[in-house]
C-alpha positions in Angstrom: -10.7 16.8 -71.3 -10.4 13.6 -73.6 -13.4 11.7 -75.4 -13.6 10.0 -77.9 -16.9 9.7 -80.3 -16.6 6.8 -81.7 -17.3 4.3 -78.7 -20.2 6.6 -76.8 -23.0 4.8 -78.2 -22.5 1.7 -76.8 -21.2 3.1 -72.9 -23.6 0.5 -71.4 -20.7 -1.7 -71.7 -18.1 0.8 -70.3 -17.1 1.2 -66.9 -17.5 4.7 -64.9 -15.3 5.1 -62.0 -15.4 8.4 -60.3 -12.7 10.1 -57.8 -13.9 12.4 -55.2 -12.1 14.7 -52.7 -12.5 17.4 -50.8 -10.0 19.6 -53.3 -11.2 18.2 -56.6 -13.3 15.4 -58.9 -12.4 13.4 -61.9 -14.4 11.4 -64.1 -13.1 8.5 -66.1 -15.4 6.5 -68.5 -13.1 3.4 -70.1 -13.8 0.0 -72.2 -13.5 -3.0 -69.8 -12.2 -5.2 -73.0 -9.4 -2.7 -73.7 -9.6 -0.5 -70.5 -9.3 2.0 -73.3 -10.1 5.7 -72.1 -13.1 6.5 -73.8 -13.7 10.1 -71.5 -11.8 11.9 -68.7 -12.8 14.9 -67.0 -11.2 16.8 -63.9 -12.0 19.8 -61.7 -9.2 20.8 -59.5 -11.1 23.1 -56.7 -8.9 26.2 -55.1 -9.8 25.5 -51.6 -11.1 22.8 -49.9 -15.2 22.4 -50.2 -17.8 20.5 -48.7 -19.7 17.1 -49.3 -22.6 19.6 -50.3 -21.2 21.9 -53.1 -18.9 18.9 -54.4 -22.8 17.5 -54.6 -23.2 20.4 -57.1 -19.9 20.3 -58.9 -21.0 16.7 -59.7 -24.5 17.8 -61.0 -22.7 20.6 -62.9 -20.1 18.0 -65.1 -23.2 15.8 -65.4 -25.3 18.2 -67.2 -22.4 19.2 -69.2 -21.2 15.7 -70.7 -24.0 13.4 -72.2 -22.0 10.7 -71.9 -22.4 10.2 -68.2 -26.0 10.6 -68.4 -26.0 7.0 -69.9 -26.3 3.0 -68.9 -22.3 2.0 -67.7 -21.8 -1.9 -67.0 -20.3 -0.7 -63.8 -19.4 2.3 -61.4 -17.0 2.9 -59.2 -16.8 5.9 -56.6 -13.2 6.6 -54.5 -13.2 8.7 -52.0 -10.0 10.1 -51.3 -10.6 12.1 -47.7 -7.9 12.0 -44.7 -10.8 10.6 -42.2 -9.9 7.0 -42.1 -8.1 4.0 -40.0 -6.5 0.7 -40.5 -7.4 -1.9 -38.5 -6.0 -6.3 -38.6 -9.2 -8.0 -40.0 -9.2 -10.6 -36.9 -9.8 -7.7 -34.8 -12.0 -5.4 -36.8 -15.8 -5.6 -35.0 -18.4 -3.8 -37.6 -20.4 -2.7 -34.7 -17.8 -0.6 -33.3 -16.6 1.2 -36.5 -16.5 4.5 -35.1 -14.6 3.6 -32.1 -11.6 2.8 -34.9 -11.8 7.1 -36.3 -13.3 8.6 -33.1 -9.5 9.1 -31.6 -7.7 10.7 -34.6 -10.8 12.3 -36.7 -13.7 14.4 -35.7 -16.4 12.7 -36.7 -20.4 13.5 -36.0 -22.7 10.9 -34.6 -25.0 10.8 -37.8 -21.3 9.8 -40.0 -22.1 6.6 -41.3 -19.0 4.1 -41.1 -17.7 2.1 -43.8 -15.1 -0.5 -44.7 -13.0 -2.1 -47.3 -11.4 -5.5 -46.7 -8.0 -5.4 -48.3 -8.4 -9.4 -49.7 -5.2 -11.6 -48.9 -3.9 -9.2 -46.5 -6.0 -9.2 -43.7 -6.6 -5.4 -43.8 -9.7 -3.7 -43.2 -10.1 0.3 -44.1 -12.8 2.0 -42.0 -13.6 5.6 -43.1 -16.8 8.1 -43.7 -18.1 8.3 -47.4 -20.0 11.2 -48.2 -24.1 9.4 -48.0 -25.5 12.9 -50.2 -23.1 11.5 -52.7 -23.6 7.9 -52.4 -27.3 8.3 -52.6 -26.9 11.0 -55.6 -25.3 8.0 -57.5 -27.3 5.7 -56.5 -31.0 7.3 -58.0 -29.0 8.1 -61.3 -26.8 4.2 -62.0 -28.8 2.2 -59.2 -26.2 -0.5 -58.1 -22.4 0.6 -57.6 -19.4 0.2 -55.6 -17.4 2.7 -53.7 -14.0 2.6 -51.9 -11.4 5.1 -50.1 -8.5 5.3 -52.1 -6.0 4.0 -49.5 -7.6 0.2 -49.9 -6.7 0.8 -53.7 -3.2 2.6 -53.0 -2.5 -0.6 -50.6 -3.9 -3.4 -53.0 -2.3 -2.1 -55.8 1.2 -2.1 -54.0 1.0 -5.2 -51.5 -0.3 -7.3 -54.9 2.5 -5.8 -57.4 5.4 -5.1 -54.7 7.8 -8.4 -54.7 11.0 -6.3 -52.7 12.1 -7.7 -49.9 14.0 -4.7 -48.6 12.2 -1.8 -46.8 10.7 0.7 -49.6 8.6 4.2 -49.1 5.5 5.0 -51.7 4.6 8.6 -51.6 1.5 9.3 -53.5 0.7 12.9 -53.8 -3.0 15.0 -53.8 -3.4 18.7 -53.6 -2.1 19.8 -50.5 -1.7 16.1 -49.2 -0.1 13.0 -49.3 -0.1 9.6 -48.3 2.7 7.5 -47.3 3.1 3.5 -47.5 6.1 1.6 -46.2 6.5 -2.1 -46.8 9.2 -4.3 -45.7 9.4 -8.6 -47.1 5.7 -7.5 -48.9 4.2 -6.5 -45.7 2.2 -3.1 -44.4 4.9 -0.8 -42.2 3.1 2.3 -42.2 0.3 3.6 -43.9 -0.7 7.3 -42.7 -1.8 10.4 -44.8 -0.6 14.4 -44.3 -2.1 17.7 -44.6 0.6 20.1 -45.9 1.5 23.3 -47.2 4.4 23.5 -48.2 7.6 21.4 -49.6 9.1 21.8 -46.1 6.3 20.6 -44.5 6.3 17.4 -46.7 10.0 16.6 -46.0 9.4 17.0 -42.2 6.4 14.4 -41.7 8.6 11.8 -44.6 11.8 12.2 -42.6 9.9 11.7 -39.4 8.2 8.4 -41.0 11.7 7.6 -41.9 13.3 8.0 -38.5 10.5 6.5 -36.4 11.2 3.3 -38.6 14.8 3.1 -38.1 15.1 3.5 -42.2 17.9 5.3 -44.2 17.4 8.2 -46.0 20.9 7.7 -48.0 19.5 4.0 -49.1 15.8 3.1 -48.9 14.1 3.5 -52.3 10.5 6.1 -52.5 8.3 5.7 -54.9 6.2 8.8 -56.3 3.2 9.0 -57.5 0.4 11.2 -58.1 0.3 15.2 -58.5 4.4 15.2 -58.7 7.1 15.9 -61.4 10.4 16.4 -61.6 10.1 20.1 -62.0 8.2 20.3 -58.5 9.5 21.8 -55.3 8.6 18.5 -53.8 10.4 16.6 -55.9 13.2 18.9 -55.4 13.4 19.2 -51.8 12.7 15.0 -51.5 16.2 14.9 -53.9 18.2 17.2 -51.2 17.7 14.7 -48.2 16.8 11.0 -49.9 19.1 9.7 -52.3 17.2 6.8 -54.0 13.7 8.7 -55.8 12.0 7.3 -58.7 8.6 7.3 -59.9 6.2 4.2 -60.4 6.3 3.0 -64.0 3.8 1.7 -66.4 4.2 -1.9 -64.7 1.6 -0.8 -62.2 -0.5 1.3 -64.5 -3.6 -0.7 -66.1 -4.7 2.1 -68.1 -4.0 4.2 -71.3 -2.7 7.6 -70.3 -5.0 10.2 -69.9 -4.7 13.6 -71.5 -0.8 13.3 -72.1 -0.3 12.6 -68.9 2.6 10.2 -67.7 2.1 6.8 -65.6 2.9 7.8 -62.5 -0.1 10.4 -62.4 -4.0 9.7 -61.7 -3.1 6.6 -59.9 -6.2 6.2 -58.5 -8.3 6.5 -61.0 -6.0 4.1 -63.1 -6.3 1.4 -60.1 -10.4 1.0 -59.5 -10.8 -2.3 -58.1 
């Protein structure tokens, strides 16, 4: 955990964003002016959980950090979760969100549907935010803003990404992943995996690769996220694909956290 105590009494001009998935939660209180990290906290969970007792894994880091029992200038919520679809803004109809998940995800009739419009690129994100949580945040800060973290992956990269040539970005969770392809700065593929193991990784990335007509011995993949050098990811990726490196500082806005490197909480480092 990192905080510092010299900037806590004055966090009604900080900013609070907040990551939540089904494996884990981090916290993330930083200074607008200097998007210093003023507080980080992170639970990894051991098995996947439920909107319900990540509801009380919230409560429990609340109660045990004062600082985000205060004021913050703004909050931000990301929900990283595999239930959600991409649809071209001309053809997105609000009224039908469900009909956009309802063919790859289960979803219940009481889900409500929400969407992110990816500005500038004519994307929309539909997916299923967690309402106990939404409304949780909403009686303690009143007013906030809340996202999936695909719309931030994809406006972080579509906005910073000026390679014309085809290039993979693999951004890795706990016991998932998401992979982005773009080719002359636009959207190829954008799809997220379950996996278990390093095998299983390889097989759905060399599937992406081979449905796309793109070269393993040539096209450059980006890491980032829960991934190092040391990893059997990292190590398997290095026995089939030939051009691996891991996104650099250019694309982080904040200060590291805990020691960490720039390629990791990328997320959390990207709020919108």
């Amino acid at each position: 955990m990192h905080q510092k105590t010299n900037n806590i009494i004055n966090t009604i001009n900080n900013r609070l964003s907040v990551q939540i998935s089904l494996n884990g939660l981090s916290f993330l209180v930083t200074n607008p002016a200097s998007e210093d990290p003023i507080f980080f906290k992170e639970k990894v969970l051991d098995h996947s959980t439920t909107p319900e007792e990540l509801l009380m894994d919230i409560e429990s880091i609340m109660f045990k950090n004062d600082i985000l029992n205060t004021d913050f200038a703004e909050v931000s919520v990301v929900y990283s979760t595999p239930i959600y679809s991409l649809v071209p803004a001309p053809l997105f109809d609000e009224t039908k969100a469900s009909e956009y998940l309802k063919f790859n995800s289960k979803i219940l009739a009481n889900d409500y549907m929400a969407h992110d419009l990816i500005e500038n690129h004519n994307i929309i994100v539909v997916y299923v935010p967690f309402m106990n949580i939404n409304n949780f945040f909403f009686e303690k800060y009143g007013s906030f803003d809340y996202y999936h973290s695909i719309s931030i992956m994809l406006k972080t990269i579509l906005e910073n990404e000026k390679y014309s040539l085809p290039k993979m970005y693999l951004h890795f969770q706990k016991n998932s992943f998401d992979c982005i392809v773009l080719k002359n700065g636009e959207l190829q593929l954008c799809n997220s995996y379950s996996y278990k193991t390093p095998e299983d990784f390889i097989y759905y990335t060399l599937f992406c690769m081979e449905q796309l007509n793109l070269n393993p011995e040539t096209l450059p993949v980006m890491f980032c996220g829960e991934i190092e050098k040391d990893d059997k990811n990292f190590k398997i990726a290095y026995a089939y694909i030939r051009n691996l490196e891991f996104m650099d500082s250019n694309f982080s806005k904040a200060k590291h956290l805990d020691n960490d490197k720039p390629h990791n909480h990328f997320i959390l480092k990207h709020m919108l």
